[in-house]
C-alpha positions as a Markdown table, in Angstrom:
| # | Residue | x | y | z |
|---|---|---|---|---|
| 1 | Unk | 41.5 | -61.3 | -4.2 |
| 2 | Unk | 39.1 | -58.8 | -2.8 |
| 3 | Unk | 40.7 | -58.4 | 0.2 |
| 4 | Unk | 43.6 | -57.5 | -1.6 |
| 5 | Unk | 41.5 | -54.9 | -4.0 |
| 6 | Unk | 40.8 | -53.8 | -0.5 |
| 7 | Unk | 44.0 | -53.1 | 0.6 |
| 8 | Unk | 45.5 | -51.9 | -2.2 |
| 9 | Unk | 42.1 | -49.2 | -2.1 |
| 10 | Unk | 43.1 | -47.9 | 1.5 |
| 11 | Unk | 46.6 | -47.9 | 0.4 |
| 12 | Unk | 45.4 | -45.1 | -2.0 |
| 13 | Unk | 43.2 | -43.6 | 0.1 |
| 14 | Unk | 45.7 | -43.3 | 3.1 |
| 15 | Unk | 49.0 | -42.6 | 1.1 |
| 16 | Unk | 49.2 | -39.2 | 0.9 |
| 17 | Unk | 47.7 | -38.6 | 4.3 |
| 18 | Unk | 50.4 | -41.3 | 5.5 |
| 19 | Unk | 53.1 | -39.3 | 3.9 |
| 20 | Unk | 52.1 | -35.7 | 5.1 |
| 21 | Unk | 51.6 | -37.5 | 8.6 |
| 22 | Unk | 55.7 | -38.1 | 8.3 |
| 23 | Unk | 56.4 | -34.9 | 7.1 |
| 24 | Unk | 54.8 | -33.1 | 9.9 |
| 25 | Unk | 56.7 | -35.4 | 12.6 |
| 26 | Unk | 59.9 | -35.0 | 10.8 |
| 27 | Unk | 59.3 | -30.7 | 10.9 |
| 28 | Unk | 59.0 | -30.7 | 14.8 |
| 29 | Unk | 62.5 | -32.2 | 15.6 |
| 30 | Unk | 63.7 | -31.3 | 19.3 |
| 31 | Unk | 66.3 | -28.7 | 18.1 |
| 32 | Unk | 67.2 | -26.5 | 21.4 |
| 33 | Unk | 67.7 | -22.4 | 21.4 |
| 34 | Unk | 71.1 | -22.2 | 21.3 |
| 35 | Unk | 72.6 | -18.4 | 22.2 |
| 36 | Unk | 74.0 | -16.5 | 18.8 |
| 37 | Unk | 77.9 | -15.6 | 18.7 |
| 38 | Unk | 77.7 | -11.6 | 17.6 |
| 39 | Unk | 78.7 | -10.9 | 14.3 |
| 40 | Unk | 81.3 | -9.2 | 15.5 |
| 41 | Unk | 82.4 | -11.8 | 17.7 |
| 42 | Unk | 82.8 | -14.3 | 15.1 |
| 43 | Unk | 84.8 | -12.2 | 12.8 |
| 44 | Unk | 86.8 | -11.6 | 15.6 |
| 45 | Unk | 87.5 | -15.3 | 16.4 |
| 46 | Unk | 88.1 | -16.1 | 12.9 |
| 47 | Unk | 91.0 | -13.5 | 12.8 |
| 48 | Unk | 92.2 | -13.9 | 16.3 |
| 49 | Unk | 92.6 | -17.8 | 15.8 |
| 50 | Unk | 93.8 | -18.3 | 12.4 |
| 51 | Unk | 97.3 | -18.4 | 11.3 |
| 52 | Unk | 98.2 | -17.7 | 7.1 |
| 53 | Unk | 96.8 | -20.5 | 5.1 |
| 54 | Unk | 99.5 | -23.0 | 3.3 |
| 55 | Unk | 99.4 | -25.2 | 0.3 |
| 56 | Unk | 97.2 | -28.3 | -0.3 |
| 57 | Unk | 97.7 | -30.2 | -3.6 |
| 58 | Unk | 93.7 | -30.9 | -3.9 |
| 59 | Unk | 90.2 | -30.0 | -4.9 |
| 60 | Unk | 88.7 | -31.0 | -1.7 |
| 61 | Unk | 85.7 | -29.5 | -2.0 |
| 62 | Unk | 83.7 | -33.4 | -1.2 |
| 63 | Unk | 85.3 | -36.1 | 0.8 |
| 64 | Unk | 86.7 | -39.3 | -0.2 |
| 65 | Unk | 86.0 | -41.1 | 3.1 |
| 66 | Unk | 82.8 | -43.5 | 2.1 |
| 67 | Unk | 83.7 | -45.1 | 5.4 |
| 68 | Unk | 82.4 | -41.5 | 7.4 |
| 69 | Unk | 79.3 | -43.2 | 8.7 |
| 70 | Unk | 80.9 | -46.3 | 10.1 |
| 71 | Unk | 81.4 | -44.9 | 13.9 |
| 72 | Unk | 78.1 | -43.1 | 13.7 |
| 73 | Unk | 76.5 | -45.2 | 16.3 |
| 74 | Unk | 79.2 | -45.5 | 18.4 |
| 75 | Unk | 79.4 | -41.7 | 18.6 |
| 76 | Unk | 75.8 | -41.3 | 19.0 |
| 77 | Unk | 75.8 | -44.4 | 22.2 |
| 78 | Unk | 79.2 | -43.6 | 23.9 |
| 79 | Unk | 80.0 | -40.3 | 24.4 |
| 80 | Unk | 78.0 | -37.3 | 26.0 |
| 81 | Unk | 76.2 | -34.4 | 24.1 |
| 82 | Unk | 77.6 | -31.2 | 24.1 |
| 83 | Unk | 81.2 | -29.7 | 24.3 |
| 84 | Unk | 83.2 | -28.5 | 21.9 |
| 85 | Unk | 84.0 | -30.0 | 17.8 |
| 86 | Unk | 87.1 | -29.7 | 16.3 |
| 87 | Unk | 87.6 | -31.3 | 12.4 |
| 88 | Unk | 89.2 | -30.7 | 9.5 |
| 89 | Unk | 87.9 | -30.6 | 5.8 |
| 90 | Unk | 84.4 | -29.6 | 3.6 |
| 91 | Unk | 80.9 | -30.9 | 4.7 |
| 92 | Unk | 81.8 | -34.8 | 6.5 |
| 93 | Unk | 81.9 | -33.0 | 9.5 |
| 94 | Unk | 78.4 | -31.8 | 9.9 |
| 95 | Unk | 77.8 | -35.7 | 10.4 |
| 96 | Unk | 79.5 | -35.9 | 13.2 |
| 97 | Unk | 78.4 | -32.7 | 14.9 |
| 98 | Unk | 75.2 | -34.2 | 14.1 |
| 99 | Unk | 75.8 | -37.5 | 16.2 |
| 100 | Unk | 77.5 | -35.3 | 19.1 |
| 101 | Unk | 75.1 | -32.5 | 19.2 |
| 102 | Unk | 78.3 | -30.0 | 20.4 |
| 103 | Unk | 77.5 | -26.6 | 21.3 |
| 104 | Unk | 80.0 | -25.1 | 19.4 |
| 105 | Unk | 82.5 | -26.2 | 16.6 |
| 106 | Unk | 85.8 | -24.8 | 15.1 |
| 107 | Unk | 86.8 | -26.4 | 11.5 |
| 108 | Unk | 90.9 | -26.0 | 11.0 |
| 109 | Unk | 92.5 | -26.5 | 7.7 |
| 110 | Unk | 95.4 | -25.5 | 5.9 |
| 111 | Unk | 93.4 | -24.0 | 3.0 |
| 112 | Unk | 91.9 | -21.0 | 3.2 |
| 113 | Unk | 89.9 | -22.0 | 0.7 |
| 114 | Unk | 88.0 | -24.6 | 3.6 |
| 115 | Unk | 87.2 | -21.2 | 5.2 |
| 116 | Unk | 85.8 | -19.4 | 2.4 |
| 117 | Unk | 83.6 | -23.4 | 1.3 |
| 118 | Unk | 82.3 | -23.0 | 5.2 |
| 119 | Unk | 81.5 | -19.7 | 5.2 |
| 120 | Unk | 79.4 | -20.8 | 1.9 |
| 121 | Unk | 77.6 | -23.4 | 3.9 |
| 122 | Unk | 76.7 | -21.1 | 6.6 |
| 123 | Unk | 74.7 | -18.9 | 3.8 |
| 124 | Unk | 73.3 | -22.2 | 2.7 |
| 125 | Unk | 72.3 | -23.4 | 5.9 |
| 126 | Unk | 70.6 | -20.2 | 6.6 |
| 127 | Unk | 69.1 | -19.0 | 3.3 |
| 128 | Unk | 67.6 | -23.1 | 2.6 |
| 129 | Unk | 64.8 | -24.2 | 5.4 |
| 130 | Unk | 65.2 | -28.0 | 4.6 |
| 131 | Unk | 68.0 | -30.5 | 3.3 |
| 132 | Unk | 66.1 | -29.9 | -0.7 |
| 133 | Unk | 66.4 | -26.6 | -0.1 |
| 134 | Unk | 69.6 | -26.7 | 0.5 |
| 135 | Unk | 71.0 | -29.1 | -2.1 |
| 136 | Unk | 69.3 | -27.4 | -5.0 |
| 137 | Unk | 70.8 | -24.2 | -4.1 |
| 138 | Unk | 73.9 | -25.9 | -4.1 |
| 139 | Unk | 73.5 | -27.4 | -7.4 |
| 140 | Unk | 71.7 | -24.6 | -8.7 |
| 141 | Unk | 69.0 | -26.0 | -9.9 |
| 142 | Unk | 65.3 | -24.1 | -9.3 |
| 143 | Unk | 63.4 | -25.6 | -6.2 |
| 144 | Unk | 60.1 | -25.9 | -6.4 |
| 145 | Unk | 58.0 | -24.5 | -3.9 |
| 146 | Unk | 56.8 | -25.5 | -1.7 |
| 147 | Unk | 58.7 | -28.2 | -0.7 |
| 148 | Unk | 57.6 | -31.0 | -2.5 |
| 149 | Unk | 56.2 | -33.3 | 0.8 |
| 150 | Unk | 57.8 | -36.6 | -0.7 |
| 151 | Unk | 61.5 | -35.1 | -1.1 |
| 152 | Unk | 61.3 | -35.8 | 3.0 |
| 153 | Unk | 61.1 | -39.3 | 3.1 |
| 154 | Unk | 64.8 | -40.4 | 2.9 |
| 155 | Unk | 68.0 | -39.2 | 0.3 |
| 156 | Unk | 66.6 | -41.5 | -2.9 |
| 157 | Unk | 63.7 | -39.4 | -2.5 |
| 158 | Unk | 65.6 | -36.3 | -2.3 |
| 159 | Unk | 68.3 | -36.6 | -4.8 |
| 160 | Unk | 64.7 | -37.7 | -7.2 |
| 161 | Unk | 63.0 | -35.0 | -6.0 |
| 162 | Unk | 66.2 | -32.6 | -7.0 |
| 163 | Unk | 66.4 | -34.1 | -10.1 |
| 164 | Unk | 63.1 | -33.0 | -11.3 |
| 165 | Unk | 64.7 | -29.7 | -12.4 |
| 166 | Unk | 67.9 | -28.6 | -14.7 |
| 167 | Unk | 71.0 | -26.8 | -13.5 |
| 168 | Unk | 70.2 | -23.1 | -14.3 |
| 169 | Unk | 73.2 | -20.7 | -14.8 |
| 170 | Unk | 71.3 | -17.7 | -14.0 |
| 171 | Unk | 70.2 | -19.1 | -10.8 |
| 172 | Unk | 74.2 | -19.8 | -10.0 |
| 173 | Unk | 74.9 | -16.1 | -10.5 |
| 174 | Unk | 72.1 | -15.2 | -8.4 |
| 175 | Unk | 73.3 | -17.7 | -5.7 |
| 176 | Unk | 76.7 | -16.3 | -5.8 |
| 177 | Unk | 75.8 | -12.9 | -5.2 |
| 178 | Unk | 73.1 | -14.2 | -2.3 |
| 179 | Unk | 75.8 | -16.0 | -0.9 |
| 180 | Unk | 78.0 | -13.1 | -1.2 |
| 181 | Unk | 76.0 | -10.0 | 0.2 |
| 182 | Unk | 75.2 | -12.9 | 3.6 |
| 183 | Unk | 79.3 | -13.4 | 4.1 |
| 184 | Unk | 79.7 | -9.8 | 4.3 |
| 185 | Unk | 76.3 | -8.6 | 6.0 |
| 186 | Unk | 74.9 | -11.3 | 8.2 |
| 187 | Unk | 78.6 | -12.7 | 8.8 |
| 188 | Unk | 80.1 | -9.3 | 8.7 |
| 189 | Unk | 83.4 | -11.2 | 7.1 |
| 190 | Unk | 84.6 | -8.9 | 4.5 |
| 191 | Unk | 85.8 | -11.0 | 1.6 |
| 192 | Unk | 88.9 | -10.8 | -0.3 |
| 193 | Unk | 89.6 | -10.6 | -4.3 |
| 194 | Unk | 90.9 | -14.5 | -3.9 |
| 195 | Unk | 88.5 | -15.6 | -1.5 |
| 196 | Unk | 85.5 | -14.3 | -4.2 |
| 197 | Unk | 87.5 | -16.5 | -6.6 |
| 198 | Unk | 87.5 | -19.1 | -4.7 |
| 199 | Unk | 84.0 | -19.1 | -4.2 |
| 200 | Unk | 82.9 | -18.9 | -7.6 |
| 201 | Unk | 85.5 | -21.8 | -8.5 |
| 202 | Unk | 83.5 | -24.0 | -5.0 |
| 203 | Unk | 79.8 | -23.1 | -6.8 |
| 204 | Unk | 80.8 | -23.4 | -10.5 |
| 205 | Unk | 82.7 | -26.7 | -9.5 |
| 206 | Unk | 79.5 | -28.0 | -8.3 |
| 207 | Unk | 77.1 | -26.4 | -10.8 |
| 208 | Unk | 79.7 | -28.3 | -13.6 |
| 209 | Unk | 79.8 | -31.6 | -12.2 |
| 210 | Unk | 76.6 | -31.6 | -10.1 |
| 211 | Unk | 75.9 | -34.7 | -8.0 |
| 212 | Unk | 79.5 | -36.6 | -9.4 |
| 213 | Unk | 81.4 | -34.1 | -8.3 |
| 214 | Unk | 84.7 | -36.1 | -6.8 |
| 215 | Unk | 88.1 | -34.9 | -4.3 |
| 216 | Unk | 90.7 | -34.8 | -6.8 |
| 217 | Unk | 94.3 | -34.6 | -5.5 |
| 218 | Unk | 97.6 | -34.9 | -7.0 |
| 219 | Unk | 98.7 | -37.5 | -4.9 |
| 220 | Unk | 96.0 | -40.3 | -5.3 |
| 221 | Unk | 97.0 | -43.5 | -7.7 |
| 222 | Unk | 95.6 | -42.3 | -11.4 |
| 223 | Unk | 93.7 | -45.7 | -11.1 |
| 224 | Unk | 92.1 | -44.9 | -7.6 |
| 225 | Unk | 87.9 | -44.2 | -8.4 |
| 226 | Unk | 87.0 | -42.1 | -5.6 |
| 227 | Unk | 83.6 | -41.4 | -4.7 |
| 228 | Unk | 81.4 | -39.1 | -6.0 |
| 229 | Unk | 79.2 | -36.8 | -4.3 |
| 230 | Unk | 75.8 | -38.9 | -5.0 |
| 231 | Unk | 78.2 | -41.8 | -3.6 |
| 232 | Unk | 78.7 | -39.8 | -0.2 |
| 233 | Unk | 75.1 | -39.1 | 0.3 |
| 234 | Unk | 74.1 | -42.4 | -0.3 |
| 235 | Unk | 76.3 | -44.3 | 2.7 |
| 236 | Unk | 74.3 | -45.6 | 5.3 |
| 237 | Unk | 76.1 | -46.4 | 9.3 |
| 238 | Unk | 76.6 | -50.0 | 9.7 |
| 239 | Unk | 73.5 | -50.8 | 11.2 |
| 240 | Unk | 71.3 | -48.5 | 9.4 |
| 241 | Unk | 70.4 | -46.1 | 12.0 |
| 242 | Unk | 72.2 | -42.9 | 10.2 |
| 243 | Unk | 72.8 | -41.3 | 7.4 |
| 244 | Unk | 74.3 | -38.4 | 5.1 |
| 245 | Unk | 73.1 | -35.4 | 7.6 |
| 246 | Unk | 71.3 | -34.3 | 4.3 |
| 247 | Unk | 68.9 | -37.6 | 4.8 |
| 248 | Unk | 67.5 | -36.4 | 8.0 |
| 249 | Unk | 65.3 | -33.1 | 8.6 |
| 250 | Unk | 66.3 | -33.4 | 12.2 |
| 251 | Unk | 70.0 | -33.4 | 11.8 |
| 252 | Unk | 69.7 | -30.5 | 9.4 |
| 253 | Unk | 67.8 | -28.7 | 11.8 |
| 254 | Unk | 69.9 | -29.0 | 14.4 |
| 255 | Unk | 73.3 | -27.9 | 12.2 |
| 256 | Unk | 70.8 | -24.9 | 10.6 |
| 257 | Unk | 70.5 | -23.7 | 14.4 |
| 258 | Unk | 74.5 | -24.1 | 15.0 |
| 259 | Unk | 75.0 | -22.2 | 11.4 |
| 260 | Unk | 72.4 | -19.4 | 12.2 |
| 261 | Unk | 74.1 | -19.1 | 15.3 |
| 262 | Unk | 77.5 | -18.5 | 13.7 |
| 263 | Unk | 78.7 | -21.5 | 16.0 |
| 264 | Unk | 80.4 | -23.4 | 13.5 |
| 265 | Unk | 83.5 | -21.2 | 13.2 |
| 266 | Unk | 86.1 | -21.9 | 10.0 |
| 267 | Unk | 89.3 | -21.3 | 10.9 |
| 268 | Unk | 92.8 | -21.4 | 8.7 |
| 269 | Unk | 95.7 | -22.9 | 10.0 |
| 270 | Unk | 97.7 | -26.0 | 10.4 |
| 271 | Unk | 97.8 | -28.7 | 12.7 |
| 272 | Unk | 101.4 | -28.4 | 13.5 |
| 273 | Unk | 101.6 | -24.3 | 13.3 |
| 274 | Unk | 103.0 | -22.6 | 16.0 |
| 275 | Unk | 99.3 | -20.4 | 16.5 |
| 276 | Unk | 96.3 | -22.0 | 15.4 |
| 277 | Unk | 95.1 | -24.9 | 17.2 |
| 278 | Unk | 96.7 | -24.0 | 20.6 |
| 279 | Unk | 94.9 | -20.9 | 20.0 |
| 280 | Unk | 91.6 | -22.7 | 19.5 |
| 281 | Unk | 92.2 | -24.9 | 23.2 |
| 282 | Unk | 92.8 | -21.6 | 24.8 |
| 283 | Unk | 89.3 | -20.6 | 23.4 |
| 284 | Unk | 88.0 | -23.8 | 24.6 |
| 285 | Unk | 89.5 | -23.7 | 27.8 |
| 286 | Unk | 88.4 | -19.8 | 28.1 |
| 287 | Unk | 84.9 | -20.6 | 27.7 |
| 288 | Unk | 84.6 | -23.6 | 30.0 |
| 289 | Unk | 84.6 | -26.2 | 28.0 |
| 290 | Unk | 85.8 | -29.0 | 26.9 |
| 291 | Unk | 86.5 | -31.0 | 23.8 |
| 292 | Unk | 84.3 | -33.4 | 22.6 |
| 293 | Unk | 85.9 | -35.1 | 19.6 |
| 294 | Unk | 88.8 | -34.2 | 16.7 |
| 295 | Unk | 88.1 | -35.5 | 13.4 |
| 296 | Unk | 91.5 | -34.9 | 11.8 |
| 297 | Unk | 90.8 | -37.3 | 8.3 |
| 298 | Unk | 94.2 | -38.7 | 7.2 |
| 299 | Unk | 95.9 | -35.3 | 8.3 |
| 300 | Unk | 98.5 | -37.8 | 10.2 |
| 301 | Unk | 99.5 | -38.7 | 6.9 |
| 302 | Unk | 100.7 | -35.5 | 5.9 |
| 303 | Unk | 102.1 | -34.9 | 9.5 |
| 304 | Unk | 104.5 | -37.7 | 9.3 |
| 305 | Unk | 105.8 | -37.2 | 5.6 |
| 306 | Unk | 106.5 | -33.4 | 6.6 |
| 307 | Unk | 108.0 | -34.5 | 9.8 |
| 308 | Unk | 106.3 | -32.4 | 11.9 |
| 309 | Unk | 104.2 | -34.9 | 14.1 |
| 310 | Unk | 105.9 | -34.0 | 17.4 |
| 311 | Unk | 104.7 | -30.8 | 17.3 |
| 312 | Unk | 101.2 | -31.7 | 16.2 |
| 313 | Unk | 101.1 | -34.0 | 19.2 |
| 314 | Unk | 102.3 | -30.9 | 21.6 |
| 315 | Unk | 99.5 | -28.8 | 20.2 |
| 316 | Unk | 97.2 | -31.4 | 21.0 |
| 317 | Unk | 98.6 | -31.8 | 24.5 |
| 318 | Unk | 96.8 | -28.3 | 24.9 |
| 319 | Unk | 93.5 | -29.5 | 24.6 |
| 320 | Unk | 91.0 | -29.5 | 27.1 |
| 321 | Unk | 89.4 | -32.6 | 27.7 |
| 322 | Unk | 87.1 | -34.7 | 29.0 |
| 323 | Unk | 87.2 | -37.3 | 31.9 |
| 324 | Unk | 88.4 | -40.9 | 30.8 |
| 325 | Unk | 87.7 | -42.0 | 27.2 |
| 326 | Unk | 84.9 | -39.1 | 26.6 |
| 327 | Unk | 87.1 | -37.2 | 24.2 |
| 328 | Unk | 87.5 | -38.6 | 20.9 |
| 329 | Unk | 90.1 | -38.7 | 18.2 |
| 330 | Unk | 87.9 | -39.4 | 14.8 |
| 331 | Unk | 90.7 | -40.4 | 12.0 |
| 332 | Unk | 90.3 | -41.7 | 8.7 |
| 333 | Unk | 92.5 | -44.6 | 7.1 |
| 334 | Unk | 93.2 | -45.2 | 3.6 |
| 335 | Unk | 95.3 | -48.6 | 3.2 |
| 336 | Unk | 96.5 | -48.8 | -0.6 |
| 337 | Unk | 96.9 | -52.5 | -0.5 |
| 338 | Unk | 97.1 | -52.6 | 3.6 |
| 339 | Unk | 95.1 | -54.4 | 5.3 |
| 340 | Unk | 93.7 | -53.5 | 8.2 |
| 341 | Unk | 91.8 | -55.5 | 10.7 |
| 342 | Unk | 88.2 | -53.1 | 10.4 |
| 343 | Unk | 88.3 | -52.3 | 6.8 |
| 344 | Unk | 84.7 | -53.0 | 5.3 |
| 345 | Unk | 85.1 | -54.5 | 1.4 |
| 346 | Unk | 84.7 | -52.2 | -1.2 |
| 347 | Unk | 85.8 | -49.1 | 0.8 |
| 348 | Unk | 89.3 | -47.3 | 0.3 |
| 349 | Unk | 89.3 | -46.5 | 3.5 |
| 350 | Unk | 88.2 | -46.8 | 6.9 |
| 351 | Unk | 87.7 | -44.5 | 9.8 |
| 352 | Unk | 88.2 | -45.2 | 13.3 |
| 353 | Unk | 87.9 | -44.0 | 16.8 |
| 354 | Unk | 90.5 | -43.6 | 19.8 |
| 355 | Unk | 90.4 | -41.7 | 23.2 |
| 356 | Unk | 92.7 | -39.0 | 22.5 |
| 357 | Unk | 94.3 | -39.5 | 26.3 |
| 358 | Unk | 95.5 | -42.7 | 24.9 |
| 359 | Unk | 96.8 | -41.1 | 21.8 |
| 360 | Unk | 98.9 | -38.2 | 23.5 |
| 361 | Unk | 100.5 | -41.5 | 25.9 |
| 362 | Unk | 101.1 | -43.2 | 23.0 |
| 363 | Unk | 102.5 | -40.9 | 21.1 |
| 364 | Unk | 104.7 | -39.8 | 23.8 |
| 365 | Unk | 105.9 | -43.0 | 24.5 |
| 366 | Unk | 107.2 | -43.4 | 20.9 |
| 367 | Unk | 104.9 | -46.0 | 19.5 |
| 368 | Unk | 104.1 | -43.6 | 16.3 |
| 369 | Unk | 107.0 | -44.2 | 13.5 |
| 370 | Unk | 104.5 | -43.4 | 10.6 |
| 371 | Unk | 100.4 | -42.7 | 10.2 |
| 372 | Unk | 100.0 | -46.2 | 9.4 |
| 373 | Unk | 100.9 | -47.5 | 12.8 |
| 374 | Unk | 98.4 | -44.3 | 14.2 |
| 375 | Unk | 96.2 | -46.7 | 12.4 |
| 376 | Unk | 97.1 | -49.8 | 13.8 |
| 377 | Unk | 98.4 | -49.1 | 17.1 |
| 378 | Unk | 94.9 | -48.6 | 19.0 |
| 379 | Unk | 91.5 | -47.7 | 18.0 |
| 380 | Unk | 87.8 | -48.8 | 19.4 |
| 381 | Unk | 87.0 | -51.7 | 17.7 |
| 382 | Unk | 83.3 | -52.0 | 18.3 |
């Protein structure tokens, strides 16, 4: 018994030494200088590549893919650092640029919308020096300052440490014209009547719904519960080794440093157009560089019930890539009552990994009749 009392003593004594001692190795993450696009430059390759935003039935302003993290490690073991990121969709893909550590990143979507969310982030990213930083500017919600050391020590802690304080609708006007005055200074994007609504509907969507803030779209089952936000965050890789990039001062660091270097680069456009993402591998190409991985989600989906797949797979024909299996398609699955052979129980969906050299010979060879057989057809399987 006295040894416990003992213990329990130093446990006192030492805790908050113990947890400023993890803070302080957690703020010196090995985050290299990474060369800024010019303002000028970025506006210009924003314009250059993007082609006139279409139609998505959704409010896609979170995922729905709870199954994100489950290639983490293999992203982080298999494939080189560096290159170029290409994905599609809100905030999932700062986790994988945070696995692949790219040099550069272009997001494509339909929406212009995605553009105007990114361009949000990029003010975020910038204006918030740590991941509570950043979420309770999100949530609008007054941080504390400083820091509070224990919101470091893992997302429970942070999303507690969040918590602490009430949503504040003066603080969401503030943040809206913060986030405003950065697009069209630091960015030097001049922003249009829509995309200013669509900001304010992206921040007063969060402030609304705060942490269960869900992707709604038309086309989902009415009995399908998709994840929240808080859900999202939560996930953890299959073997524990990664999470939410949120849940990691390191990761966050390292996307702050792509973000203040205006070298994660929305662009509007779709996957099949005639302009957009051959424009992006002429970029790629023109800058000597390859392509690291293309998280497309369940755009294949979309692709086949349009029936324009063909030309998505002669766009993606233009790509430059790596040698052997060292460029990556990243896709997401969603079943609906099919199984398939990785699919985790409890998840709608699950999200797989293929070289995209064997996708293009596939494809070609007239193995894809539907995104379900993408699914099946070939994938990584460990």
């Amino acid at each position: 018994m006295t040894r416990r009392r003992a213990g329990f003593g130093l446990l006192l004594f030492l805790g908050p030494w113990l947890v400023a001692a993890r803070c302080r190795s957690a703020q010196a993450p090995n985050v290299p200088e990474i060369p800024p696009v010019p303002p000028a430059e970025f506006v210009g390759l924003v314009e250059r590549l993007s082609e006139p935003a279409g139609v998505f039935q959704a409010e896609n302003f979170v995922s729905n893919e709870t199954s994100y993290l489950e290639i983490a490690e293999t992203l982080a073991d298999r494939l080189p650092k560096g290159g170029v990121y290409l994905g599609v969709g809100p905030d999932q893909n700062f986790n994988y640029i945070a696995r692949l550590r790219p040099t550069l990143a272009f997001i494509l979507d339909i929406r212009r919308q995605n553009l105007v969310q990114h361009m949000m982030f990029n003010a975020l990213f910038v204006q918030a020096e740590d991941p509570y930083q950043f979420l309770c500017r999100l949530l609008a919600r007054p941080c504390l300052a400083p820091t509070p050391p224990t919101a470091l020590l893992g997302m429970e802690a942070l999303l507690a440490a969040v918590e602490q304080t009430a949503p504040d609708g003066a603080l969401l006007a503030k943040n809206e014209t913060e986030i405003v005055r950065h697009i069209e200074s630091v960015l030097a994007f001049p922003l249009t009547p829509e995309d200013r609504r669509d900001l304010r509907v992206i921040l007063r969507s969060f402030f609304d719904q705060q942490l269960g803030i869900r992707f709604r779209g038309s086309a989902r089952p009415s009995w399908l519960m998709l994840p929240s936000y808080r859900d999202l965050l939560v996930v953890r890789s299959p073997n524990n080794r990664y999470g939410h990039y949120l849940a990691s001062l390191e990761d966050y660091r390292f996307l702050r440093t792509l973000e203040r270097a205006r070298r994660i680069i929305p662009i509007t456009g779709d996957f099949a157009g005639p302009h957009a993402l051959r424009a992006i591998a002429k970029e790629i190409a023109a800058r000597g560089e390859t392509l690291s991985a293309f998280y497309l989600s369940n755009v294949e989906f979309y692709l086949f019930r349009n029936d324009v797949f063909p030309s998505f797979l002669e766009n993606v024909k233009a790509l430059p890539l790596r040698p052997a299996d060292e460029s990556v398609m990243i896709r997401a699955c969603f079943g609906f009552g099919r199984p398939h052979p990785l699919a985790q129980p409890g998840r709608i969906s699950v999200t797989l990994l293929q070289s995209i050299p064997r996708y293009i010979a596939l494809g070609g060879g007239g193995r894809y009749a539907s995104d379900w057989d993408v699914c099946l057809a070939d994938y990584w399987s460990d």
